[in-house]
C-alpha positions in Angstrom: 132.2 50.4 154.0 131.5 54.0 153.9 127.8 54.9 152.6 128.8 55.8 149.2 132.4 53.6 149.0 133.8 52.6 145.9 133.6 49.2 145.1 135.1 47.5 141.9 135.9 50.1 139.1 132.9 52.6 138.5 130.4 50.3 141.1 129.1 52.4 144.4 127.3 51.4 147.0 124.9 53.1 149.6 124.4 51.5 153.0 121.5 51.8 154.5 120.7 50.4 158.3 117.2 48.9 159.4 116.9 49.5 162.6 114.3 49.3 165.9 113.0 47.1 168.7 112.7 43.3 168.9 109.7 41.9 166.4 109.2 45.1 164.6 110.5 43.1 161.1 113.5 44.6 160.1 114.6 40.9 158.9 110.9 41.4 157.1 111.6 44.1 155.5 115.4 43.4 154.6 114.1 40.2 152.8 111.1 41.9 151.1 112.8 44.3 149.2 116.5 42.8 149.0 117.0 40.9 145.0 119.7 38.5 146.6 118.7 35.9 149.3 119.1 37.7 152.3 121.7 37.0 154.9 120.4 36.3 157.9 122.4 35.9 161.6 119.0 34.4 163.2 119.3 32.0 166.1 116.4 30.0 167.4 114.9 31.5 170.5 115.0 29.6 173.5 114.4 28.7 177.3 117.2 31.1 178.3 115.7 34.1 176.6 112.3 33.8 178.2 111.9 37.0 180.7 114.5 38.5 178.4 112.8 38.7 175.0 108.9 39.6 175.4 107.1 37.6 172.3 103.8 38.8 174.2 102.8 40.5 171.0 104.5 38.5 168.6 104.0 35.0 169.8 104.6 33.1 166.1 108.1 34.6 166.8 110.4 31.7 167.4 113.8 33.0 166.2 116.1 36.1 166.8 118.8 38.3 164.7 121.8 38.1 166.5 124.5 40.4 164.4 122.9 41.4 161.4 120.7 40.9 158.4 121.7 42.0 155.1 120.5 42.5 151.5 121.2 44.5 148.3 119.2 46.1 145.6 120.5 47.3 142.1 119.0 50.8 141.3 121.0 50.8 138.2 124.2 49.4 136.3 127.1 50.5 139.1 124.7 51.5 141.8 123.5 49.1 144.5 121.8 49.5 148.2 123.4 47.7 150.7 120.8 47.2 153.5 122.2 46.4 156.9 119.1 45.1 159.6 120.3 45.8 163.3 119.8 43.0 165.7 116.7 44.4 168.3 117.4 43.5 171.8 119.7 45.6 173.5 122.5 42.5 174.4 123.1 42.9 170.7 123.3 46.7 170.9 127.8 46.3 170.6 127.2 45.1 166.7 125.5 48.7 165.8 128.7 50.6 165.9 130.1 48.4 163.4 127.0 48.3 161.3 126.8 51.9 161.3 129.9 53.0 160.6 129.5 54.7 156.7 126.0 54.6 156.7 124.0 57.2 154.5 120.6 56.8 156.7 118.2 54.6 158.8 115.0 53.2 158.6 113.5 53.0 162.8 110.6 50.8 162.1 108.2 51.2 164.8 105.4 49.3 166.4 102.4 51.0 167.8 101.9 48.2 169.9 104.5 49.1 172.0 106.3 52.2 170.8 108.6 52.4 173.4 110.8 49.5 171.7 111.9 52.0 169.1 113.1 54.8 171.7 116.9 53.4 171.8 117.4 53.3 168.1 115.9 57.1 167.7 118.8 58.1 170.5 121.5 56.1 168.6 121.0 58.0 165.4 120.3 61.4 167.2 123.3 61.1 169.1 125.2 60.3 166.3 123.5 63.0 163.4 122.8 60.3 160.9 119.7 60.9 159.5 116.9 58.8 160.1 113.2 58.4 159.4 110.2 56.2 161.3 108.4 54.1 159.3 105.2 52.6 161.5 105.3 48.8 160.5 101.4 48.0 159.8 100.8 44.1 161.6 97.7 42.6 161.3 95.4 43.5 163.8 97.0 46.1 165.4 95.5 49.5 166.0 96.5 52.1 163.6 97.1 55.8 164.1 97.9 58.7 162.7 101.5 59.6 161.7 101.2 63.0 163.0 99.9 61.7 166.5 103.0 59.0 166.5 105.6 61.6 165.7 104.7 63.7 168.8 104.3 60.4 171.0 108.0 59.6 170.0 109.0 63.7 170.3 110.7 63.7 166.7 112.0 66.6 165.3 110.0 68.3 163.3 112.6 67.8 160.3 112.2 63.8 160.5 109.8 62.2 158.6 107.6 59.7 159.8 105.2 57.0 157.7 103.5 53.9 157.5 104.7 51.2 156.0 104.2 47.5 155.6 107.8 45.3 156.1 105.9 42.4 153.8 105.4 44.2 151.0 108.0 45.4 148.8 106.4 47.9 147.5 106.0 49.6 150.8 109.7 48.6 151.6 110.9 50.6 148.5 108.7 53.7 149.4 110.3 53.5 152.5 114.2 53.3 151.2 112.8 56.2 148.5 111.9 58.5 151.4 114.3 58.0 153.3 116.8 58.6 150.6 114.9 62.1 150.1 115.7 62.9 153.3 119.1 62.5 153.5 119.6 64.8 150.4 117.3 66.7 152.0 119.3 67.0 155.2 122.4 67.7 153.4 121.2 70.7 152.1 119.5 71.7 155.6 123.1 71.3 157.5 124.7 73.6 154.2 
C-alpha cells in the first residue's frame, strides 16, 4: 500500500509506521488512538526468550509483537490513517521492509530508560529518507528529561522533531500522528 494509495473510489489512505525498541508501547499507542479493534500479532513471552528479551524495566511485560500491530483512524469521509506498529526486537527486524514499503512517516517512540533501544529504528529510517520524528513515551516512574537534552543524546538532525508523549492516552497519540504529519509536509517542501 503506498502512503497515500487509492483505495475504493474516492477513499485514500496514509500509512503511518510505529516504530522503536522492545516495551517502548508501540502496540500502546496503536490501540490508543486506532477507532477499530486493533490487530495485534502478540505471542506470549516465554522460557526461550529469556536472555534474549530484557523485561528488566518492563517486568508486567508478558507478551511480544511478532509481525505487526495495526489500526486505522478516519480523519474525514474518504480519508483514513492506517497505522502499522513494527515488532521491537531485532529477530523481527525482516517484517520492517514490508511494513515500510509506502509509508508517508514514522513515529520512533523512545524510552529514556534505556535510549539505546531506539538507535536501530532511527538508522532504518535515516538510511532509507523517510521522515521520522521521536516521541519520548512518558512511563510511570521514570525520570524525565528535556527534549532538547534527548535529541542531542540520540544525535538527531536538527530538522527532526522530537517530543513527549504518553502511548496511553489518545490525546497524546493524536498530537503525535499531527506532528508528525507536519513534518512530512514540512520535509517535502525542505527536499523542493
Amino acid at each position: 500500500m503506498d502512503s497515500t494509495s487509492s483505495e475504493p473510489e474516492g477513499q485514500i489512505a496514509i500509512k503511518i509506521m510505529i516504530a522503536g525498541g522492545f516495551g517502548v508501547g508501540k502496540t500502546t499507542l496503536v490501540g490508543a488512538i486506532s477507532e477499530i479493534r486493533t490487530l495485534r500479532t502478540e505471542s506470549a513471552m516465554t522460557a526461550r526468550s529469556e536472555g534474549v528479551d530484557d523485561i528488566g524495566l518492563v517486568p508486567e511485560k508478558t507478551t511480544t509483537t511478532v509481525a505487526m500491530d495495526f489500526g486505522r483512524i478516519t480523519l474525514r469521509e474518504g480519508l483514513s490513517i492506517y497505522l502499522f506498529g513494527t515488532p521491537g526486537q531485532n529477530r523481527f527486524w525482516f517484517m520492517w521492509d514490508e511494513l515500510a514499503a509506502g509509508a508517508l512517516g514514522a513515529v520512533v517512540l523512545a524510552d529514556t530508560r534505556r535510549l539505546s533501544d531506539c538507535f536501530a529504528a532511527i538508522d532504518y529510517f535515516e538510511e532509507r529518507g523517510l521522515p521520522f520524528l521521536v516521541a519520548i513515551n512518558q512511563f510511570d516512574g521514570a525520570r524525565t528529561y528535556e527534549p532538547a537534552r534527548v535529541k542531542t543524546a540520540l544525535d538527531l538532525d536538527p530538522h527532526v522533531p522530537i517530543l513527549v508523549c504518553d502511548a496511553r492516552v489518545r490525546e497524546s497519540a493524536k498530537r503525535t500522528l499531527v506532528s508528525l504529519v507536519e513534518h512530512v509536509i514540512k520535509e517535502k517542501e525542505r527536499m523542493g
